[in-house]
C-alpha positions as CSV (number, residue, x, y, z in Angstrom):
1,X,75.8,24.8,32.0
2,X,75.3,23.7,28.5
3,X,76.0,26.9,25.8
4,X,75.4,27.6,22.4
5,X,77.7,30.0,20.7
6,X,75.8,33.2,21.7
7,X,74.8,32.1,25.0
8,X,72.8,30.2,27.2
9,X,70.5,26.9,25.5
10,X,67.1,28.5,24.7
11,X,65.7,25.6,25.8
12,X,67.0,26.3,28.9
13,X,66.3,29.8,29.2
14,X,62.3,29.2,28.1
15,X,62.5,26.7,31.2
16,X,63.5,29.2,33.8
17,X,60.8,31.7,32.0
18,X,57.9,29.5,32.9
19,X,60.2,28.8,36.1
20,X,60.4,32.2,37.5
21,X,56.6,33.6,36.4
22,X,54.7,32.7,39.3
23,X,57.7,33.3,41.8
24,X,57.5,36.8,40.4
25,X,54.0,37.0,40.6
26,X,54.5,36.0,44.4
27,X,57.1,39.0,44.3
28,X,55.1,41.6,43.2
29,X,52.1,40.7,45.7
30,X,54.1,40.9,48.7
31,X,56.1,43.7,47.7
32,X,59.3,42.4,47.3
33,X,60.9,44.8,44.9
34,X,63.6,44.0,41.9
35,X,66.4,45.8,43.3
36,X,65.5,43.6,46.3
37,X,65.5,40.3,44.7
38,X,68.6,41.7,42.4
39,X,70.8,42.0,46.2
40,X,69.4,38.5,46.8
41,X,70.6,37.2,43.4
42,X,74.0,38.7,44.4
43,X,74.7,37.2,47.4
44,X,73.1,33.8,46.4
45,X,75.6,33.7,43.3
46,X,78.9,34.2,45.1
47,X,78.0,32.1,48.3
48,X,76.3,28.8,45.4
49,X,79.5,29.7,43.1
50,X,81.5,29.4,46.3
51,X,80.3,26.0,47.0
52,X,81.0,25.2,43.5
53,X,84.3,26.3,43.5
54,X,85.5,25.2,47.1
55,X,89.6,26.2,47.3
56,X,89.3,28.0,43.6
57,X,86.7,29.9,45.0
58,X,89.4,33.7,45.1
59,X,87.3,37.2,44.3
60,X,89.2,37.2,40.6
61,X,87.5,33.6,40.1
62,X,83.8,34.6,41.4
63,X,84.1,37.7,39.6
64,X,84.8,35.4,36.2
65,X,82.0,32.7,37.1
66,X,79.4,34.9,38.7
67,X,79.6,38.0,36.1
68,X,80.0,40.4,38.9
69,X,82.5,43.0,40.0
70,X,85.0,42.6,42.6
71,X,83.3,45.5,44.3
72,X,80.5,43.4,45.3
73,X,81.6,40.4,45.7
74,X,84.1,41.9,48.2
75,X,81.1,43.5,50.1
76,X,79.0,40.6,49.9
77,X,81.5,38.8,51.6
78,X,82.9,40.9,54.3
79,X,78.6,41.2,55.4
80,X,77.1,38.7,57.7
81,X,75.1,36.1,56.3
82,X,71.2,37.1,56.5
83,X,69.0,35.6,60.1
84,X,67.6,32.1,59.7
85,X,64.6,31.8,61.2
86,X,62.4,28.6,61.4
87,X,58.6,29.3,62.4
88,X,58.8,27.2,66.1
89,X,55.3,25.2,64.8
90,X,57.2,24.4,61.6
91,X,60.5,23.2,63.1
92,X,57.9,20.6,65.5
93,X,55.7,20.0,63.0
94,X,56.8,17.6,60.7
95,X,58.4,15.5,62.8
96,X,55.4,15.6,65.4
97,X,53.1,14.6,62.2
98,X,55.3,12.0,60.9
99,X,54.7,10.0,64.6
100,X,51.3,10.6,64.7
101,X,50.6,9.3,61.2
102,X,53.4,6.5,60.9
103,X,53.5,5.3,65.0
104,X,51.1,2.4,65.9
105,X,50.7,4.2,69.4
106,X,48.9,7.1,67.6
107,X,47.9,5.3,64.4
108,X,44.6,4.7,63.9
109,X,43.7,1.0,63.6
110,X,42.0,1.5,59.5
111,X,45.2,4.2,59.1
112,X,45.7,7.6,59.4
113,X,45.9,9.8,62.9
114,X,43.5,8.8,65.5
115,X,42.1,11.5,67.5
116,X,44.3,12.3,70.7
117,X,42.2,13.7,73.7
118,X,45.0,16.4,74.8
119,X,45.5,14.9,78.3
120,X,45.7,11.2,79.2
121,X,46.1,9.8,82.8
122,X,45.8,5.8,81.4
123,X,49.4,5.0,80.5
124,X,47.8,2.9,78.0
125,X,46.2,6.0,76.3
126,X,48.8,8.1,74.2
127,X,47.7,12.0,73.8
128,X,48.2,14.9,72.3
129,X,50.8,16.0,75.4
130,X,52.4,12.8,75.3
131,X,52.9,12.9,71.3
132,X,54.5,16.2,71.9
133,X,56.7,15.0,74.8
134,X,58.0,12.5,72.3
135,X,59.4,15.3,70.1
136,X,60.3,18.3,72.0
137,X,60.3,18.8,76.4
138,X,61.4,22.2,75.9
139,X,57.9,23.4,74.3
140,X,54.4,23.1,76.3
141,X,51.7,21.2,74.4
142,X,49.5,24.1,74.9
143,X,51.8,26.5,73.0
144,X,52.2,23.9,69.6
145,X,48.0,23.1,69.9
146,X,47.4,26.5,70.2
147,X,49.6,27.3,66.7
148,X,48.5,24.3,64.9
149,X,44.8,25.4,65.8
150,X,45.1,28.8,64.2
151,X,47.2,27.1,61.6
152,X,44.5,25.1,60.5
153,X,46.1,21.6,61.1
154,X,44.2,20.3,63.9
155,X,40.5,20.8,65.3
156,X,39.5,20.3,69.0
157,X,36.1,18.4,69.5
158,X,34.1,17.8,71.8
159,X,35.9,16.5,75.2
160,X,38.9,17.9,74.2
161,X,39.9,15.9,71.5
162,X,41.9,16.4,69.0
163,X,41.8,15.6,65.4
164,X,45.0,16.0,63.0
165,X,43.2,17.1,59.5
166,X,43.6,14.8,57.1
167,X,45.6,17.6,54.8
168,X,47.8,19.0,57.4
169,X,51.3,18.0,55.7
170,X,51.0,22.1,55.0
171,X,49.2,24.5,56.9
172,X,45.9,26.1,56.1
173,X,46.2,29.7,57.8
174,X,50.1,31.5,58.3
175,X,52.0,33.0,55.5
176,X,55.2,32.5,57.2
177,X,54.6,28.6,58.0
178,X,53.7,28.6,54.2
179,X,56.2,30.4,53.0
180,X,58.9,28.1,54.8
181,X,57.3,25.4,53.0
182,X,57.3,27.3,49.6
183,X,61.3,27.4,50.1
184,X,61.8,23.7,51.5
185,X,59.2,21.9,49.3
186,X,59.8,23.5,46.2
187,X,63.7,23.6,46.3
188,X,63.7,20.2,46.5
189,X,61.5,20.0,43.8
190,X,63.9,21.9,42.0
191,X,67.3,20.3,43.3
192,X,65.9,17.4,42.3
193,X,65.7,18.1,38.8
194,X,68.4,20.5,38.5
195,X,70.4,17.0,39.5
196,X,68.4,14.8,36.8
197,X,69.1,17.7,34.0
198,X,73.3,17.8,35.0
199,X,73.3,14.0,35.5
200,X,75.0,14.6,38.5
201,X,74.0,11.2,40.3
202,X,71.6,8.2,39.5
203,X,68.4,10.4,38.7
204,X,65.8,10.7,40.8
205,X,62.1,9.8,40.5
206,X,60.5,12.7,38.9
207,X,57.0,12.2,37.2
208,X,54.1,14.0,36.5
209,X,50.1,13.3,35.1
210,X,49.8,15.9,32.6
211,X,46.3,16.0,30.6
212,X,44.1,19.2,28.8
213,X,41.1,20.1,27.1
214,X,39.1,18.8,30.3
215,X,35.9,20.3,31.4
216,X,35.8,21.9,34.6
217,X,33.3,19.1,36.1
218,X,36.4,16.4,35.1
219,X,39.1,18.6,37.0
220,X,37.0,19.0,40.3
221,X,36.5,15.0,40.1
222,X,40.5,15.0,39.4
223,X,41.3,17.2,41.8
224,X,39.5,14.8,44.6
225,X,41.4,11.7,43.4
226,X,44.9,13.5,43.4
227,X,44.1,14.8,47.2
228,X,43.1,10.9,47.9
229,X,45.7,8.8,45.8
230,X,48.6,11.9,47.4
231,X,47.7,11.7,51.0
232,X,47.7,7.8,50.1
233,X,51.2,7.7,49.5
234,X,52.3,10.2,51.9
235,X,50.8,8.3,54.8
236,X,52.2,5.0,53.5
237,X,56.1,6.4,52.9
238,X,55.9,8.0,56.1
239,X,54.9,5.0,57.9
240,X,58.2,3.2,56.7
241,X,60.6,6.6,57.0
242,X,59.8,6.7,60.5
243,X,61.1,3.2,61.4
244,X,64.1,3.6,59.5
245,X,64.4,6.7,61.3
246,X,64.0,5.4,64.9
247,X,66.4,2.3,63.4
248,X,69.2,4.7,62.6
249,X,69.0,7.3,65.5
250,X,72.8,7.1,66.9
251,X,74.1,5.4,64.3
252,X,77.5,6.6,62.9
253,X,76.9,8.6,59.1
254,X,73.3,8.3,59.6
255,X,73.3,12.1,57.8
256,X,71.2,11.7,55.2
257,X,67.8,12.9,54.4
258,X,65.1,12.8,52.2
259,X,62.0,14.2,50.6
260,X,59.0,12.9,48.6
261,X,56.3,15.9,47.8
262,X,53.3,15.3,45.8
263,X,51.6,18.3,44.1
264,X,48.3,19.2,42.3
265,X,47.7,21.8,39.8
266,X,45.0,22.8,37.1
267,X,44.2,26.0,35.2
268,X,43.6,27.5,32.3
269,X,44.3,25.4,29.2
270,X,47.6,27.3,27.6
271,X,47.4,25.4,24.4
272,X,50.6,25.1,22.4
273,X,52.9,27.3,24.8
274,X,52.8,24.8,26.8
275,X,53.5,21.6,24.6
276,X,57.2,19.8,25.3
277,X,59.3,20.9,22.2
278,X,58.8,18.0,19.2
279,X,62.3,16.2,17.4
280,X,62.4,16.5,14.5
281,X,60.9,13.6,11.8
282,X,63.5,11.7,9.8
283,X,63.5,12.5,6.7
């Protein structure tokens, strides 16, 4: 990390300011206590700093990178490592959307899903049970239509048919489905930039609209056009990703992954605060 003589860059430390403000806010409204986060911190310092570190990585040298004692570092070690626990419609999900958006047997014809009636007996007629089928034999269709209905990502019509909503890359209803997307959407986000800002690698593609002093008739008629022009690109990449994905199932050091998230935002105008800091003019 880049220093000045009394510390960390100010630049930097305004950035993780704005940074951590809403995550707090978040904090605070679920109850989520700073002694709480504070343990968190702890653990997520050694275990990052011993990643960092690799076979450097002794107490005396955590202690030294990390800033805390032995004591802790010694507990936080000798403890187990906290329950991972992926939300079973969120561990499906993405995959079963990615087919049902990007695979000609469940694409519609203009794009998009095409409604899936949940039970087919025509071979030549792909449904929602077969879709699921594709993914996962060890779940019944029943149990993932019944989640993604309360979820808020699909409806069931008339006939039993089912439509995937056209905004259903995250859930509408389930703070814990939300929640794991929080995590995985914006640490990417995150990783991302963290990479860009270390030049760690070729940087990524990182980019972002930015525009005030709009009315609020102007931002509900931007809002619409990011929601089109996002889903747009989403549905496009995905298409692609999932035949390079079926390409390179079973092929040796096919361990990579990737991510492309788009996001929308608009408030309140916050005026200079939130201006990009200016170089100075030549004199």
């Amino acid at each position: 990390m880049a220093k000045t003589a009394f510390g960390p860059s100010p630049a930097l430390v305004r950035a993780l300011t704005r940074l951590l403000r809403p995550l707090i806010r978040l904090l605070i409204a679920r109850g989520v206590t700073f002694p709480y986060l504070m343990n968190l911190l702890k653990r997520l310092y050694v275990t990052t700093a011993e990643e960092s570190l690799a076979a450097d990585a002794t107490v005396s040298r955590l202690s030294i990178t990390t800033g805390l004692q032995r004591k802790d570092i010694n507990r936080i070690k000798s403890e187990p490592p906290p329950e991972v626990v992926t939300p079973q419609a969120t561990s499906l999900g993405p995959r079963l959307i990615g087919i049902w958006l990007g695979d000609p047997q469940f694409r519609a014809k203009r794009g998009g899903a095409r409604p899936l009636a949940r039970t087919s007996t025509d071979p030549k007629e792909r449904s929602f049970e077969d879709l699921v089928r594709m993914v996962s034999t060890d779940v019944r269709p029943k149990v993932i239509l019944d989640e993604w209905v309360r979820l808020g990502i699909v409806t069931v019509e008339k006939g039993d048919i089912i439509r995937l909503k056209s905004d259903a890359f995250v859930p509408e209803e389930g703070f814990d489905e939300k929640a794991y997307y929080l995590g995985r959407n914006v640490a990417d986000h995150i990783a991302t930039s963290v990479s860009n800002l270390l030049g760690e690698q070729e940087p990524f593609f990182e980019r972002a609209v930015y525009y005030d002093r709009l009315s609020p008739e102007s931002v509900a008629y931007l809002r619409k056009k990011a929601r089109e022009y996002g889903m747009t690109a989403l549905v496009a990449l995905n298409k692609d990703a999932l035949k390079r994905a079926d390409e390179d199932a079973g092929k040796a050091g096919a361990d990579r992954r990737m991510a492309l998230g788009i996001y929308y935002y608009d408030g309140a105008d916050e005026g200079a605060a939130d201006k990009p800091p200016q170089k100075p003019e030549k004199a």
